[in-house]
N, C-alpha and C positions, 0 to 999 in steps of 0.2 A: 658561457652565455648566461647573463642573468635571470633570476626566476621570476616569472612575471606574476605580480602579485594580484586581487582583485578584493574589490571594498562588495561585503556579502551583509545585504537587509533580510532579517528573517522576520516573517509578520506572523505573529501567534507566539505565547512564551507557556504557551502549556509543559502535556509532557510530553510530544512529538517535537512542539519548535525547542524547548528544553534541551531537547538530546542533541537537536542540530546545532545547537548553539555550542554547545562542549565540541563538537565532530567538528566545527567551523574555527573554534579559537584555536582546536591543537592543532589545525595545518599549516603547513611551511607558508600556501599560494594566498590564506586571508591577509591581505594589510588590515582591512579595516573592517567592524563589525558594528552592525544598527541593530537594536531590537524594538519589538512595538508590541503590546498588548493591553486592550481595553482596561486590565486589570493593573493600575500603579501600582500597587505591593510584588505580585507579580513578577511585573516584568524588571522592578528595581531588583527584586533578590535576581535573577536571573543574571541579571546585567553584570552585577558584582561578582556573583558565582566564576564569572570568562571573562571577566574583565573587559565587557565590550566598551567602543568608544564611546555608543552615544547609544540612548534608548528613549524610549517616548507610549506616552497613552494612545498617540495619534497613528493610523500606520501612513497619512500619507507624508509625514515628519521626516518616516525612515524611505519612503520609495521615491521620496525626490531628495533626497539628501545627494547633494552633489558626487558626493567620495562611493555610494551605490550604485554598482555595475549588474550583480547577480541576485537575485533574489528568493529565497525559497518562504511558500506561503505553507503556514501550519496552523493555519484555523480550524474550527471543527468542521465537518466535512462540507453540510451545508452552506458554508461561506466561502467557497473558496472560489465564486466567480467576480466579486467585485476588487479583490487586491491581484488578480491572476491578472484581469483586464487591463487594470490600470500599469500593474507591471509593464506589461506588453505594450502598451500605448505609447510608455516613458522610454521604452528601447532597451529593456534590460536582458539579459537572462531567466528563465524562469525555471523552478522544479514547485511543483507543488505535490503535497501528501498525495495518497491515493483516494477515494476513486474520483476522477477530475472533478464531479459535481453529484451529488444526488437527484437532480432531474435533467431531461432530454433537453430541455428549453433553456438551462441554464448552461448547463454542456456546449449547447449549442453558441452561446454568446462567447462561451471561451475560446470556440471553434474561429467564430468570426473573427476576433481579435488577433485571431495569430495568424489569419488570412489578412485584415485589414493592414497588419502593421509588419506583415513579414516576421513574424516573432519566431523565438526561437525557445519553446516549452517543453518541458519534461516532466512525465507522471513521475510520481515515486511510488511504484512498484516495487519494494524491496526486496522481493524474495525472487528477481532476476535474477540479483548479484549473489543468490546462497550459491557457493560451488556446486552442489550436486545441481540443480537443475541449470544451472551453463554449463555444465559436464554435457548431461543431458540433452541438451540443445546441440550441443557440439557435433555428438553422436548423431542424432535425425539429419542436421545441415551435412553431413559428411555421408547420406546415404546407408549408412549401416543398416538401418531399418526399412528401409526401400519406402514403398508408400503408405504414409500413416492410415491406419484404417478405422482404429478405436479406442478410448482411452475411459481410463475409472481417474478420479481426483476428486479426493476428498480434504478435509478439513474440518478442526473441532474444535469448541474453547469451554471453558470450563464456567457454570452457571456466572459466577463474578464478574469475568470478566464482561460477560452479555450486560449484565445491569449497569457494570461500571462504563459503557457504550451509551448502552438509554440513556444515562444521566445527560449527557452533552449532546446527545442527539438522537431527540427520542425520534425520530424519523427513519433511522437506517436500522438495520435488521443483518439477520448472522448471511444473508446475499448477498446484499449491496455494502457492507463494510467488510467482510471477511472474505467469505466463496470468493470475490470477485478477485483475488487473490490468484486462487490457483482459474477459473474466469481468463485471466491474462493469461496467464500461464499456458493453458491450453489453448490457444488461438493461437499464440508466440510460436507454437513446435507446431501446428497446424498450420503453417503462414501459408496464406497464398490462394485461404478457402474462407468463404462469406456463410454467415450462419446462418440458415434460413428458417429453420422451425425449433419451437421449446416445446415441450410437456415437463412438467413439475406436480410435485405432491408438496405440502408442505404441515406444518402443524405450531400451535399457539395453544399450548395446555401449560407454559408457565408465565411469558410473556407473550401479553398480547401483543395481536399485529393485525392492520387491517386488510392486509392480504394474506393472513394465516400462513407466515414464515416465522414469525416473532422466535419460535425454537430451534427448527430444523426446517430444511428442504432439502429433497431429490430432483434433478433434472436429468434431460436425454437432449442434448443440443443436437441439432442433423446442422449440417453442414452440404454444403452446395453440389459437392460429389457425392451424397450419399454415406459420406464418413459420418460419425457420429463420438462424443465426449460425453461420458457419465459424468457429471458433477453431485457431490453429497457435503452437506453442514451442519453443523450444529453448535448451539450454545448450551446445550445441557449437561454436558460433562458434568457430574459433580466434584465438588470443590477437591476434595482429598484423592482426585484425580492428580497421580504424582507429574502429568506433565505440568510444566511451570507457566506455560500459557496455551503452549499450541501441541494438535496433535497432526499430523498430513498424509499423504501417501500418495502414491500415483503407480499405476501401470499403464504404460506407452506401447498399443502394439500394430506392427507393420506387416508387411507382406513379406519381407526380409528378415526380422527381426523383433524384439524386445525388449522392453528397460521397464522394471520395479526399481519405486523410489521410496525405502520407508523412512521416514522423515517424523518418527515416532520419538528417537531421542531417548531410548530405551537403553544406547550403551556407554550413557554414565551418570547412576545413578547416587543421588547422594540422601542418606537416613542421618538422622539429627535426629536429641532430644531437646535442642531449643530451637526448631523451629523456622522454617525458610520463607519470610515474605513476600508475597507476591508483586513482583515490578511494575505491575498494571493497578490491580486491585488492592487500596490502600491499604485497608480492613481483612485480608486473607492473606495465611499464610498455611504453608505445611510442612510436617514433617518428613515426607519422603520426596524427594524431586528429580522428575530427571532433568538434569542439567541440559543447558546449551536449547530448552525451546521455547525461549523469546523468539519471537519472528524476527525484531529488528536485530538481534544480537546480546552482548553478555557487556556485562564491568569484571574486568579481572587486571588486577594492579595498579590500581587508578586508570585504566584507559577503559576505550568502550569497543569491543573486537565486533565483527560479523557483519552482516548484508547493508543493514544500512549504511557506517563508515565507509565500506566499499562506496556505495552509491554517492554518496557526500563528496568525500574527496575527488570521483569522477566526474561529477556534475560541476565541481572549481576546477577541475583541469581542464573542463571542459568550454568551461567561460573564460578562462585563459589565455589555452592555445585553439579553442575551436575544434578539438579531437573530439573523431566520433564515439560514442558511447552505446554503449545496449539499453539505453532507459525505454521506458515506451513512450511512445510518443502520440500527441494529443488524439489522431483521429483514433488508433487503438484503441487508447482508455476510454474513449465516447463509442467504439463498439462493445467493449467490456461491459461500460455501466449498461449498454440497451439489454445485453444479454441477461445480465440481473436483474434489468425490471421484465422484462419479458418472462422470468423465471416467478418471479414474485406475481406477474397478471396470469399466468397458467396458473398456479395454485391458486391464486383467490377465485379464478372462474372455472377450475377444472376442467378446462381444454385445452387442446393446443393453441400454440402464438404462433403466428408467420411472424418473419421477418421482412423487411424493417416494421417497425411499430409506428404507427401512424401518429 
């Protein structure tokens, strides 16, 4: 049986659509590849980099190009309702970066689109696809842990990488671009419970924020049975903080059971006297690192291994043959993000949030 192949438009040639673009050229299932980004220098070097067929300033050059079937948008976060839309309008496929939109209202028109047009969208949640937490998940769907009752999940980035974030979107914060991470994540092993109250602390003693997250928050999610998920963040890490981007962890506990996930990246570490650069943060590098904590994954031998590939190459299989996938899917990521702004309105008002946010 032959492999069916599918023509893939990526809109954004930064360093997220950058990555997919390498992830898209080396697969069997790409015939054809578009790229599009505001910035002509940009998106030529990119183009040449994968040898796509066709690239453009315009993105709707690439989302109506006839030979475009699937599309993943890698705008910065804030943009990601008007190419998502239009996608959807046009009948394509869709994955876009995470978190679906930075506001409720924009969220919301994403929402619509994929109600109006029957669309068929994918978050890109990529730390789904890390084996341990599908391991994970495995375990709770199979009952080992009987009924979920409470969980810690944290996440940390290191001061750079926070500012190299502000730069492209001073709007989001270590909640709504990061937490909202493991956010998914805990709602995903939660499935099946609506979150109905937040309280959060949070703090802005290096980057400001106008709901006083800009560095760290705490939250206590409750959930509609009465369960409840610790979430904790930060972007303070200091630099010669040897993880290479991310720090994480989680414990998962039931009535039956429990699962610690340290996801620290602590067991393989690498010392250098010249010096390890950082994959995110252009300007920082260091000498001791633990290896393998890129969220999205590593380069090792010219290819790019880990969570996002995983996700890449399932979301073309998936536009394909139509095979189901674990990505999250739209109304998720639009509880996810509510859950982060409601995390960020507790800290700034120092009360609790009901759910839904008005």
């Amino acid at each position: 049986m032959a492999l069916r192949k599918v023509g893939v438009g990526i809109i954004g040639s930064g360093r997220m659509g950058r990555l997919r673009a390498n992830l898209v050229a080396g697969d069997q299932r790409a015939g054809f590849l578009a790229l599009s980004d505001p910035d002509g220098d940009r998106v030529k070097l990119v183009a040449e980099e994968v040898k796509a067929d066709f690239h453009s300033m315009d993105n709707e050059a690439v989302l109506t190009h006839p030979d475009v079937e699937a599309v993943i948008v890698s705008t910065p976060e804030h943009a990601h309702a008007d190419p998502v839309c239009r996608a959807l309008e046009l009948g394509k496929t869709v994955l876009v970066e995470k978190p679906i939109e930075l506001s409720l209202e924009r969220a919301d028109q994403i929402i619509e689109a994929v109600r109006k047009h029957d669309g068929d969208l994918h978050v890109g949640y990529t730390q789904r696809l890390r084996r341990r937490y599908l391991n994970a998940k495995e375990q709770i769907s199979q009952g080992r842990l009987g009924k979920l009752l409470t969980s810690r999940m944290v996440l940390y980035n290191p001061k750079s990488n926070g500012a190299e974030i502000y730069k492209r979107s001073p709007h989001a914060s270590p909640v709504t671009d990061t937490l909202t991470y493991v956010v998914d994540i805990g709602l995903w092993y939660f499935e099946g419970r609506k979150p109905v109250k937040v309280y959060a602390q949070g703090g802005s003693k290096i980057f400001p924020h106008p709901n006083n997250v800009g560095d760290w928050a705490w939250a206590i999610v409750t959930l509609d049975d009465g369960s409840n998920i610790n979430f904790g963040c930060s972007w303070i890490f200091p630099d010669n903080w040897p993880a290479h981007i991310t720090t994480m962890g989680m414990d998962i506990m039931g009535s039956e059971g429990a699962i610690t996930i340290d996801d620290s990246h602590k067991g393989v570490i690498l010392a250098t006297n010249k010096g390890m650069p950082s994959p995110y943060a252009p300007d920082a590098s260091s000498d001791v690192v633990f290896l393998e904590s890129m969220m999205a994954g590593d380069w090792s031998l010219g290819e790019f291994w880990g969570p996002m590939r995983d996700e890449t190459r399932l979301f073309l299989e998936h536009a394909a043959t139509g095979r189901a996938i674990p990505n999250t899917k739209p109304d998720e990521a639009r509880t996810t993000l509510e859950v982060t702004l409601a995390i960020e309105k507790s800290a700034a008002t120092n009360q609790p949030v009901e759910l839904p946010l008005s």
